[in-house]
Structure formats: structure tokens, C-alpha cells
C-alpha positions as CSV (number, residue, x, y, z in Angstrom):
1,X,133.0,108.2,156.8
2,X,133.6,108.0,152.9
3,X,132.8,110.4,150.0
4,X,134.4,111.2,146.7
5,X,135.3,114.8,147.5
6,X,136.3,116.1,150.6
7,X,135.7,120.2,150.4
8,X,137.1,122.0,153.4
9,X,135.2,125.4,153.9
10,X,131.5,126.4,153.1
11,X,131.8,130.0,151.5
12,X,131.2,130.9,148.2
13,X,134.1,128.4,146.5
14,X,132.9,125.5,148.9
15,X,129.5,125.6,148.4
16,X,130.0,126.5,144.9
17,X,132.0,123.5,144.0
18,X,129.8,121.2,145.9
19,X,126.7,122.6,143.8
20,X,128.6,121.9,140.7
21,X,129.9,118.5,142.1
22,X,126.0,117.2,143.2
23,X,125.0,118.0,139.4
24,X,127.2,116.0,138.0
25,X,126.6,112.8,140.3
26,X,129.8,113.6,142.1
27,X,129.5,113.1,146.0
28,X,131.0,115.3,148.2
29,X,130.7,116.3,151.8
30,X,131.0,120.0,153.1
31,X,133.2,121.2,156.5
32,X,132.4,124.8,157.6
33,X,134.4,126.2,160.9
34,X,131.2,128.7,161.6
35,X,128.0,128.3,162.2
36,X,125.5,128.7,159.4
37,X,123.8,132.1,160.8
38,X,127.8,133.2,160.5
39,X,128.2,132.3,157.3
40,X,124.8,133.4,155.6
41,X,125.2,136.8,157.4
42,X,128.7,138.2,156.6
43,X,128.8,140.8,155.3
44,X,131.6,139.9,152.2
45,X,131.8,141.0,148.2
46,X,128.8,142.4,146.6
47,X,130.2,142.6,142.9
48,X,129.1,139.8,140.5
49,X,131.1,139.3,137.3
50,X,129.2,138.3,134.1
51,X,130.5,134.9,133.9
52,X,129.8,134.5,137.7
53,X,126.0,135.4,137.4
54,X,125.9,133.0,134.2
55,X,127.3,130.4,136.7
56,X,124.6,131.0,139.4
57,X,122.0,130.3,136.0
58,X,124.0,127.1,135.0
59,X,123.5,125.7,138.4
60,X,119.9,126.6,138.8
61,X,120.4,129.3,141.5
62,X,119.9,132.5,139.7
63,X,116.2,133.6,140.0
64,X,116.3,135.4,143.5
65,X,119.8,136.9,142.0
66,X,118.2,138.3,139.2
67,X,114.9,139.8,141.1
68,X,117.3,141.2,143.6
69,X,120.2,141.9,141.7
70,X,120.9,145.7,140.2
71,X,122.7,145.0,137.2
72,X,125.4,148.2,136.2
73,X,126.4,148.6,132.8
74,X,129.0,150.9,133.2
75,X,131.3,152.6,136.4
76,X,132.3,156.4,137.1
77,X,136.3,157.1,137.4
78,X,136.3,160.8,139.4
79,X,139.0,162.6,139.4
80,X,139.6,166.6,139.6
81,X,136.5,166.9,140.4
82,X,134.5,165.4,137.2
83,X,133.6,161.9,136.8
84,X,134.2,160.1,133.4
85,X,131.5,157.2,132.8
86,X,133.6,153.9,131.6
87,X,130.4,152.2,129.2
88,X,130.2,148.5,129.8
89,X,127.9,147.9,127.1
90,X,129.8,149.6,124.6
91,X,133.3,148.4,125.6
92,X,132.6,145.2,125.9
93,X,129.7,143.8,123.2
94,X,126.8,144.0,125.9
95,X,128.3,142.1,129.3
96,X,127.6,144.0,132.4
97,X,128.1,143.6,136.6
98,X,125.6,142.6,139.3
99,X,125.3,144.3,142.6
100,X,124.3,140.9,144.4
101,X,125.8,140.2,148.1
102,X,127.9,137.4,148.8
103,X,125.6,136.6,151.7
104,X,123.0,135.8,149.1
105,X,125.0,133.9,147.5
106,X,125.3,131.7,150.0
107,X,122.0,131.6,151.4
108,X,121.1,130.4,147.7
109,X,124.0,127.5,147.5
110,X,123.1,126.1,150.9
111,X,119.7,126.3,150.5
112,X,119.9,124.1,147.4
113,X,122.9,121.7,149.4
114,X,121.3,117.7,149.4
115,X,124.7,116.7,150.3
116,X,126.6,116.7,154.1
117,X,126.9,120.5,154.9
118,X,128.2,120.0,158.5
119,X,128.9,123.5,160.3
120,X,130.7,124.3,163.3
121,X,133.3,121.6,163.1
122,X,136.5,122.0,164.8
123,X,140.0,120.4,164.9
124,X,140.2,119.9,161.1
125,X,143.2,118.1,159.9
126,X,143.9,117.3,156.3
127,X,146.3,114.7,154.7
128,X,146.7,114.9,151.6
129,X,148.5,111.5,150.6
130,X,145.7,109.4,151.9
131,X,143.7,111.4,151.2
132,X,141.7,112.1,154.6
133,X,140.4,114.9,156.5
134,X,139.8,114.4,160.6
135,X,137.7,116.7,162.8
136,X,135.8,117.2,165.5
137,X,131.6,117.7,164.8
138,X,129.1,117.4,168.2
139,X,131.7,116.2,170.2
140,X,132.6,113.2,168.6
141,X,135.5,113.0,166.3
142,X,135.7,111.4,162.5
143,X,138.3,110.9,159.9
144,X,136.7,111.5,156.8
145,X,138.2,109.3,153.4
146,X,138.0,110.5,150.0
147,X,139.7,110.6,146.8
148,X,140.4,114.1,146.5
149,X,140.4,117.6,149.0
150,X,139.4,121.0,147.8
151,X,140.5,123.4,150.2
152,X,138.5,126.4,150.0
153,X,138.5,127.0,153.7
154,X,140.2,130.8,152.9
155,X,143.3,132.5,153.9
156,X,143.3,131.5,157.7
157,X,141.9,128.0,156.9
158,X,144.1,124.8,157.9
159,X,144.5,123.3,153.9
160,X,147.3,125.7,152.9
161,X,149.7,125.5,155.9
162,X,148.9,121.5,155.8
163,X,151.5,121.9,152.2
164,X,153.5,125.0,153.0
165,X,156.8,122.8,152.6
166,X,155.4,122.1,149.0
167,X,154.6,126.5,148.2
168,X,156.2,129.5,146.6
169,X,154.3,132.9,148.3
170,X,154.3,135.7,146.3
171,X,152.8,138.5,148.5
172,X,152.6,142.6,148.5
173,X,151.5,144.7,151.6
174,X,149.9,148.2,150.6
175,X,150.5,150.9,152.9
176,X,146.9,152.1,153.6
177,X,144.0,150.0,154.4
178,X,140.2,151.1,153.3
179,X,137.5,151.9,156.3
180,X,134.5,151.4,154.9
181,X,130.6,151.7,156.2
182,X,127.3,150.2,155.2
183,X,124.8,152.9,155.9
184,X,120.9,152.9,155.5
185,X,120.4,155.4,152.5
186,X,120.0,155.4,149.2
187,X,123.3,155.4,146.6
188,X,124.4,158.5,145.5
189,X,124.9,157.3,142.2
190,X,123.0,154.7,140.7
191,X,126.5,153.3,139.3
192,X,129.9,152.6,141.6
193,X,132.1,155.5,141.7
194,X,135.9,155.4,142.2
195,X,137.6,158.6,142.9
196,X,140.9,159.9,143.2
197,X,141.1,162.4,145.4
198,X,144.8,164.5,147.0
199,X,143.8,163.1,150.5
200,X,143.3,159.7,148.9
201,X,140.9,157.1,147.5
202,X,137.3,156.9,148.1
203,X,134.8,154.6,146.5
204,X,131.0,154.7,146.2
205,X,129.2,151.4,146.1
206,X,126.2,150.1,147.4
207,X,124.0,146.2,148.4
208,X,120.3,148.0,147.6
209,X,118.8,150.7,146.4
210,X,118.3,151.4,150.2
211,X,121.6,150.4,151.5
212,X,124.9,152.2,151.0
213,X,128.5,150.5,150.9
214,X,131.0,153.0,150.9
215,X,135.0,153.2,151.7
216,X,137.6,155.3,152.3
217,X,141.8,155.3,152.3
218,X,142.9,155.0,155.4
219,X,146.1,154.1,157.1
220,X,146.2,150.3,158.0
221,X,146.0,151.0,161.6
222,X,143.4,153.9,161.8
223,X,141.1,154.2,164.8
224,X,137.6,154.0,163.4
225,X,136.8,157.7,162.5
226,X,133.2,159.4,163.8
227,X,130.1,158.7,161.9
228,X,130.2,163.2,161.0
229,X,134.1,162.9,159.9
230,X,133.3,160.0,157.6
231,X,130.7,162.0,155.9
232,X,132.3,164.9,155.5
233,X,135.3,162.9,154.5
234,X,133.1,161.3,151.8
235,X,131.6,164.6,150.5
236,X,135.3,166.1,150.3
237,X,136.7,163.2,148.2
238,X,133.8,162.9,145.9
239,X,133.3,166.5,145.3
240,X,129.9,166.3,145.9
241,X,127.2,166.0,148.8
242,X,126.5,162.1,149.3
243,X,123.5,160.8,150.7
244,X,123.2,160.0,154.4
245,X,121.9,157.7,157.0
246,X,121.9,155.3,159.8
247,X,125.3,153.9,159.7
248,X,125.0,149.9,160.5
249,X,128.5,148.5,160.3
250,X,131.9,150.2,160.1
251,X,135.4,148.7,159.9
252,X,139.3,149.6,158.7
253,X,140.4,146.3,156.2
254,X,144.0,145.9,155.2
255,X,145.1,145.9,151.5
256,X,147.1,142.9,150.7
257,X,147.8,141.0,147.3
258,X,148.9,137.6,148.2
259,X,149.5,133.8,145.5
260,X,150.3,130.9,146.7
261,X,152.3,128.6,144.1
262,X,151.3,125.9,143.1
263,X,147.3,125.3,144.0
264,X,147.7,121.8,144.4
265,X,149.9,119.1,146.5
266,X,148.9,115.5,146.1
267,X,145.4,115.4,146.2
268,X,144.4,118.5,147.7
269,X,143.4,121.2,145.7
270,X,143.7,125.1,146.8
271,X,140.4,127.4,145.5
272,X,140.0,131.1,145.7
273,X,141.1,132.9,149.3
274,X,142.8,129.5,150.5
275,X,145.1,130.2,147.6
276,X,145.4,133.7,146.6
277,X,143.9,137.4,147.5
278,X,143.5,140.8,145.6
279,X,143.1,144.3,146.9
280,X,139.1,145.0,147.0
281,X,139.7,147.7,144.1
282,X,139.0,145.7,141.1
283,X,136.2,143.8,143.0
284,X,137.9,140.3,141.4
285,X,137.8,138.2,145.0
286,X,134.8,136.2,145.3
287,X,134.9,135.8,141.2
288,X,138.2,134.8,141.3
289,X,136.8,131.8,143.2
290,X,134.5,131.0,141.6
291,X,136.7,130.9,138.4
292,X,138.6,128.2,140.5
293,X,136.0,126.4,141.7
294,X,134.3,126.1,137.8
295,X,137.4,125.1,136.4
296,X,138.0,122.4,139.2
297,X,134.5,120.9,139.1
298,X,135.5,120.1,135.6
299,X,138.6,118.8,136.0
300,X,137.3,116.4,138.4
301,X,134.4,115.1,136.5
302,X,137.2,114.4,133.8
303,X,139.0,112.6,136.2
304,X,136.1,110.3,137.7
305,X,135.5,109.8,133.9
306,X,139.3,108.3,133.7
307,X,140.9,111.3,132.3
308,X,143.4,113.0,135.3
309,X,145.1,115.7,132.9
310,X,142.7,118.5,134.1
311,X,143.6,117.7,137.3
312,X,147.3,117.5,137.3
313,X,146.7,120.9,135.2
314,X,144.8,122.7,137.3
315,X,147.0,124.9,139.4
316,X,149.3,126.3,136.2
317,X,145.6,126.8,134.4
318,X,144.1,128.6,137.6
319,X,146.9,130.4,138.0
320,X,146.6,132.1,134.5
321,X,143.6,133.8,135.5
322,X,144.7,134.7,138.7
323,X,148.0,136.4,138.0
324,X,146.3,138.3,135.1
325,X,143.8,139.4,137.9
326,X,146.4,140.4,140.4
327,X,147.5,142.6,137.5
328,X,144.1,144.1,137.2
329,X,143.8,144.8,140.9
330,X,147.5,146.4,141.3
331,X,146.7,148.7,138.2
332,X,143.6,149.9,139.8
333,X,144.8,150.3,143.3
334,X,148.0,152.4,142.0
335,X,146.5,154.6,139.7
336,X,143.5,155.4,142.3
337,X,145.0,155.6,145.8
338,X,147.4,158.3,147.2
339,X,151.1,156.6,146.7
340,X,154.3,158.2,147.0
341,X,155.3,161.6,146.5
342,X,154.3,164.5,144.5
343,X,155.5,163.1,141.3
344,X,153.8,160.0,141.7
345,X,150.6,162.3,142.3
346,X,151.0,163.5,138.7
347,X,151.5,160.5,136.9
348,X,148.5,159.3,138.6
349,X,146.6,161.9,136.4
350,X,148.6,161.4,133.7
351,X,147.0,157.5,133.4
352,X,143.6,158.2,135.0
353,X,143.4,161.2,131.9
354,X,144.7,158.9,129.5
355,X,142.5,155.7,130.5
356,X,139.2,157.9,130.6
357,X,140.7,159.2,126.9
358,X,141.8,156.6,124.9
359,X,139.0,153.7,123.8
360,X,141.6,151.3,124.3
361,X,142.7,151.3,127.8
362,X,138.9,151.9,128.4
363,X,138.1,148.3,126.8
364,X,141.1,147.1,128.8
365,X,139.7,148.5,131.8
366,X,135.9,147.4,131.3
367,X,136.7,144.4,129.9
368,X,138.7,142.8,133.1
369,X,136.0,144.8,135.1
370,X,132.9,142.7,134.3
371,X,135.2,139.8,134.0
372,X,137.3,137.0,131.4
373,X,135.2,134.4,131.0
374,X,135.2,130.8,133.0
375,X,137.0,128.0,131.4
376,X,136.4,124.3,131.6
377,X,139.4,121.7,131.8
């Protein structure tokens, strides 16, 4: 088999790239591990940035998003039991978030995919001198040549270990981990709501207006609670009574920051989880990718037009955004969960009193919130 691009993984920065690739004349071919009901039904990231819905327009994939979508102009910090609106559309000159789940997402890239999607392929291999890829798909195994490898195959894909020899990790493990529930009820706020509570973190989000998301600091190893002690949990850390339901899904997710230095080796190319990952708090992991994935797609139209610089760039230029975003996501995490001692318990207030307080750290805060925009090579 032959193609110009090789792109390991069909999430999000997969799927994504190959969209981006197919416009521009590019060929590409697509290897997913799962199968596609897998992949169009997990249940992932549900926060769009502003530049991320202008990418699902600039690819043609944005009417469903915006019918479905609830756009949010602003979020609710909660703390001492009052909640302090940060104003999107004030702080930032009008940009905003969508509530728009990375299941849909997919189910729009791969249901505009005219290129090789192949799912459920096994045994993946990827050299990145030749550059090749092997697997196995239907029993029968290939070696796949290209020119180039994206591999946005995630944090337990195959591309990253394939050049460990050639990485510097840079990783943090947080203490707690969030258990969070997707419950059949309405929000109880028509916005997200973050609150710092004594007993810890709690946040209030949501995929409709019928379906609930919700989440709660927990220790990384906590048994999964009762539906009744979540609740009650929830109304105790918000202050208020939330909205209940029929809870469909529940699960305890570890908190983790983790960058892998540099994003490229040869010609493979590392995009979003494959390369780095953020605590949830800051909602920045699927964007983050698709920052990547937008700035790679032009690098390598650049390159098939005899120009390689955006390439050999690309990993210092990603990795820019990224480390600003890590930022973004500690400084939420810490000044919203329940770290350390006492002490640190009043400096918590301290910031959370001060950001709600001063129109500057409230820009800062909306501003990386709904997102930096996308840049080109």
C-alpha cells in the first residue's frame, strides 16, 4: 500500500487531520485500533473552544454542531457559597464556548471521510526512517509506505514508544482523581459551574439540555460512591439542590499533566493525547489537538509545495501552545481542588477572591478559557 500520509489513530486529531489533508489534495489513509461503534460512542470532551468550532466551519462540518451545540458565553466560579459569573463576551470582544460532544465530532469527521478509514486494525508498527507503518486488518497483514506519520493514536497508542529513545517527558501526578456521572436531567445551571468547596472540587457541566455531566474530587483510587451519596455529595459542594435523574454512566478518572519533548522524530509527527495531556479542569484536551492537528495540516501542505521549514518547526511551534495550556490547566486545578494544608486552603481564597475581583485576571482567565486562536505554519 502507498499514500502520502500515514495517520495512526481515528479520534478527533486523526480524523481531523485527515479532513484537513483530503481538502487540500493531500492523500492520506486512516488506522483506528477500535471499531467504529467504539469510537463514535465514547463518551470523551464536550467543551468546544472558539477557534475549534471555527475549524469544524472551515472544513465544512459545522451545521449539525451549530443546531445541536449550546453555545456559553460566560462560566460560574463558586466559592463560599456564592458564585461569581466570569463574562465571556465582555472579557474577550464577543468569543464564546460550545457544549458539543466529542462523539459528535466524530460522527461528523467520519461521516465526511472519502479517504481509507480502516477500523479495528491490530499489530500496528511504525518506522519512522522509511517511513512505513505495518499492521494487521481482516486477517491479512500490510506494510503501509508514505512520506510522512502523524501519530495521533493517543497516550496508550504505539507512535510515541516507537521514539522514546529520541523524548524528554515532563509529567505531574495530582493526588485526587475526579468521579464523574452523566445523568438524565436537566443542568442545574444553564452555564458550567466550578466550585471550591472544604471537602473539595466539584464541577457542573452538562452534553444537552436533557443530559447532565457532572464530577466530583475524589481520591485516585475511590470505589465508585452510591448514586444517593453522589447527590448529596453534589448538593453539599455546590451549596445548592442540583437536579436529579437516571444516572447512565459513572466512573473515577485520574488527574495527570503529561509533555512529551520534542513532537516529532524523523518523519513521524506526535498530535494531541499521543504527545501531551492536561488535567480536565481547563477543558483544553481535545482543543489542544486540534490546535496540533491545524497547524500540522499546514505545515504539510507547505512541505508537498517544496517548502519543509513548517515541518521541521512544528514540534517547538506546537509546543508553545501547549506549555502555555498546561499552565492554564495547573492554575485552575490548584486554585479549585482541595491541596495541602490549612494554609494552602486560604490562599486558595485569597486567588479565587482576587480573580473573581480584578478585570484582569478575569480576562486572563476567560481569555485561555474559550481559547488562543489556531495558527498556520
Amino acid at each position: 500500500m502507498r499514500t502520502q500520509v500515514a495517520i495512526v489513530g481515528g479520534g478527533p486529531a486523526g480524523l481531523m487531520l485527515g479532513r484537513l489533508l483530503e481538502l487540500r489534495g493531500i492523500e492520506s489513509v486512516i488506522l483506528e485500533a477500535r471499531d467504529r461503534a467504539y469510537v463514535q460512542h465514547r463518551v470523551r470532551a464536550g467543551v468546544l473552544e472558539q477557534a475549534t468550532v471555527e475549524l469544524m466551519d472551515e472544513v465544512g462540518l459545522g451545521a449539525r454542531m451549530h443546531a445541536q451545540g449550546l453555545v456559553h458565553r460566560g462560566v460560574e466560579l463558586r466559592f463560599e457559597g456564592e458564585g461569581h459569573r466570569i463574562d465571556f463576551d465582555a472579557l474577550t470582544g464577543g468569543r464564546a464556548i460550545t457544549i458539543y460532544g466529542q462523539q459528535e465530532v466524530v460522527k461528523d469527521l467520519i461521516e465526511a471521510r472519502r479517504a481509507p478509514l480502516l477500523f479495528e486494525v491490530s499489530d500496528v508498527r511504525v518506522d519512522p526512517v522509511a517511513p512505513a507503518v505495518s499492521f494487521v486488518h481482516e486477517g491479512a497483514a500490510h506494510e503501509l509506505r508514505c512520506d510522512l506519520i502523524a501519530g495521533c493514536d493517543g497516550f496508550h497508542g504505539v507512535c510515541r514508544p516507537a521514539i522514546a529513545h529520541a523524548l524528554t517527558v515532563y509529567e505531574r501526578e495530582y493526588p485526587f482523581g475526579w468521579l464523574g456521572i452523566l445523568a438524565e436531567c436537566a443542568p442545574v445551571s444553564e452555564e458550567l459551574i466550578y466550585a471550591r468547596h472544604e471537602r473539595g472540587f466539584a464541577l457542573a457541566s452538562m452534553r444537552s439540555p436533557s443530559v447532565t455531566r457532572m464530577y466530583l474530587q475524589c481520591a485516585p483510587d475511590e470505589p465508585v460512591w452510591t448514586d444517593a451519596a453522589i447527590w448529596d455529595e453534589l448538593d453539599r459542594r455546590f451549596g445548592l439542590r442540583v437536579n436529579r435523574g437516571r444516572v447512565l454512566e459513572k466512573s473515577v478518572t485520574p488527574m495527570r499533566s503529561f509533555v512529551a519533548e520534542p513532537m516529532q522524530f524523523e518523519r513521524l509527527y506526535l498530535a494531541g493525547d499521543a504527545a501531551h495531556i492536561v488535567p480536565p479542569t481547563g477543558a483544553k484536551g481535545l482543543n489542544t489537538a486540534m490546535a496540533d492537528v491545524y497547524l500540522l495540516a499546514h505545515a504539510i501542505e507547505a512541505f508537498y509545495g517544496g517548502d519543509g521549514s513548517g515541518l521541521d518547526a512544528y514540534s517547538s511551534r506546537a509546543l508553545e501552545r501547549v506549555w502555555r495550556v498546561q499552565h492554564f490547566s495547573w492554575w485552575m486545578t490548584s486554585m479549585l481542588h482541595r491541596i495541602g494544608d490549612a494554609f494552602q486552603l486560604r490562599l486558595q481564597l485569597a486567588q479565587l477572591r482576587e480573580t473573581v475581583g480584578s478585570r484582569a485576571l478575569s480576562t486572563a482567565l476567560a481569555e485561555n478559557y474559550v481559547g488562543l486562536p489556531f495558527r498556520a505554519a
